[in-house]
C-alpha positions as CSV (number, residue, x, y, z in Angstrom):
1,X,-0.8,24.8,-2.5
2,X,-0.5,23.2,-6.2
3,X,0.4,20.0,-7.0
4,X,3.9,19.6,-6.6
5,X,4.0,21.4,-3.0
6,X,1.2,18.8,-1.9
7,X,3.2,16.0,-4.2
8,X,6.2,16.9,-2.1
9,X,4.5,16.9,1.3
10,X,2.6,13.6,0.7
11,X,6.0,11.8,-0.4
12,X,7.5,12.5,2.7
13,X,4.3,11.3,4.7
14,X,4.3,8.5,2.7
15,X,8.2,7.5,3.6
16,X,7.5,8.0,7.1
17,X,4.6,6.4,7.3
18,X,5.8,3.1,5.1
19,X,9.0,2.9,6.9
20,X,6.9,2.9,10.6
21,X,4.1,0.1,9.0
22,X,6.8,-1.7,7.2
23,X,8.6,-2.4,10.9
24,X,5.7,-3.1,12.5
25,X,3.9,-5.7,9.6
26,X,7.2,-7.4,7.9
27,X,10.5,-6.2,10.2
28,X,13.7,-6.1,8.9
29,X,14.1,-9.5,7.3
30,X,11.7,-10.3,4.6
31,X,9.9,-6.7,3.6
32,X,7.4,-8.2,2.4
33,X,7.0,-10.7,4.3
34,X,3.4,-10.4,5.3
35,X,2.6,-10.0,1.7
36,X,4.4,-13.2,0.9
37,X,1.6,-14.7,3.6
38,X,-1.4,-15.2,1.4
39,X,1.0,-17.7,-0.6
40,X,1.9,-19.3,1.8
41,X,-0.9,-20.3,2.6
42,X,-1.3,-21.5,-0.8
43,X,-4.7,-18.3,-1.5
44,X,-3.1,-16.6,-4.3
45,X,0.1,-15.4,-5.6
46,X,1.7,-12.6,-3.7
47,X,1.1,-10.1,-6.3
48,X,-2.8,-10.7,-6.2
49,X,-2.5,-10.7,-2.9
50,X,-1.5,-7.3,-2.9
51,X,-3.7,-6.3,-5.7
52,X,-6.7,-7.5,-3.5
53,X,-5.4,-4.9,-0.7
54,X,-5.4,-2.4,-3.9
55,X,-8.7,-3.4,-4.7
56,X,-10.3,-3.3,-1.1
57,X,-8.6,0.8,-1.2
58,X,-10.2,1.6,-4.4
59,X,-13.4,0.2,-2.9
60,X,-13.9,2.6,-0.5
61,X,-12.2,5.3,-2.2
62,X,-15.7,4.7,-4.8
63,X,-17.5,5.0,-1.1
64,X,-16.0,8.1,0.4
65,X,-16.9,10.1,-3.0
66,X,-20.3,9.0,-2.4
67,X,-20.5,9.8,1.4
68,X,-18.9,10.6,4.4
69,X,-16.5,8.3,5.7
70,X,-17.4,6.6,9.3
71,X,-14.3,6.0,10.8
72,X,-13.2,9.6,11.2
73,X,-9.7,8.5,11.8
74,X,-9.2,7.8,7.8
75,X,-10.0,9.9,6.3
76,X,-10.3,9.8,2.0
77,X,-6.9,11.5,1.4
78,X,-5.3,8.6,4.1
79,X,-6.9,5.9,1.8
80,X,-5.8,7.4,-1.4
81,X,-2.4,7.7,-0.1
82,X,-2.4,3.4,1.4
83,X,-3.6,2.9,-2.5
84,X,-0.3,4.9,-3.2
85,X,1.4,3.0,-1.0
86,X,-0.1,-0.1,-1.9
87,X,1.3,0.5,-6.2
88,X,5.0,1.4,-4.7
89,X,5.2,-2.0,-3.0
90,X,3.4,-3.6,-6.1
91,X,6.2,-2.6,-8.5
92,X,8.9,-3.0,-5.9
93,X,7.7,-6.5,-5.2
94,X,8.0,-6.8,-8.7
95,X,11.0,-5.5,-9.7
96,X,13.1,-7.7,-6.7
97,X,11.8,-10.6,-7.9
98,X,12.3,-10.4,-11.4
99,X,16.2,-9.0,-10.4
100,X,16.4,-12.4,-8.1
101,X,14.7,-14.3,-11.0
102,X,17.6,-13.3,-13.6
């Protein structure tokens, strides 16, 4: 497969996958509500927040090129793809709240 067929395939992972975790984390309400948590509690802005959960990705992304992962179950290409997932919800946290912010 080249890159667009895998491109392809991964997006619609990705949307399935997202919609199923978004449900479960934030429900229908407030998508990003369990985002939103870390100001709440008055840690860091939500945006950090979620550039922490980058961060903790890219982490052991740096790991798995080094060795094998130990949890079998996620595998390097799953945690490449949550980083993925973790940038779309980065800019669309961003986006809705400069379009509420106008």
């Amino acid at each position: 497969m080249g890159l667009m067929e895998n491109y392809e395939k991964y997006q619609k992972q990705m949307n399935d996958i997202l919609k199923r975790k978004n449900s479960d984390y934030s429900g229908k309400e407030d998508t990003y509500a369990n985002f939103q948590y870390c100001e709440k509690l008055g840690l860091c802005s939500t945006e950090v927040g979620i550039m922490v959960r980058m961060s903790d990705k890219m982490t052991r992304i740096s790991n798995l090129l080094k060795q094998d992962a130990q949890v079998k179950e996620e595998s390097i290409k799953d945690t490449l793809l949550d980083l993925a997932y973790y940038s779309m919800i980065l800019a669309s946290y961003i986006e809705d709240k400069n379009k509420k912010n106008e």
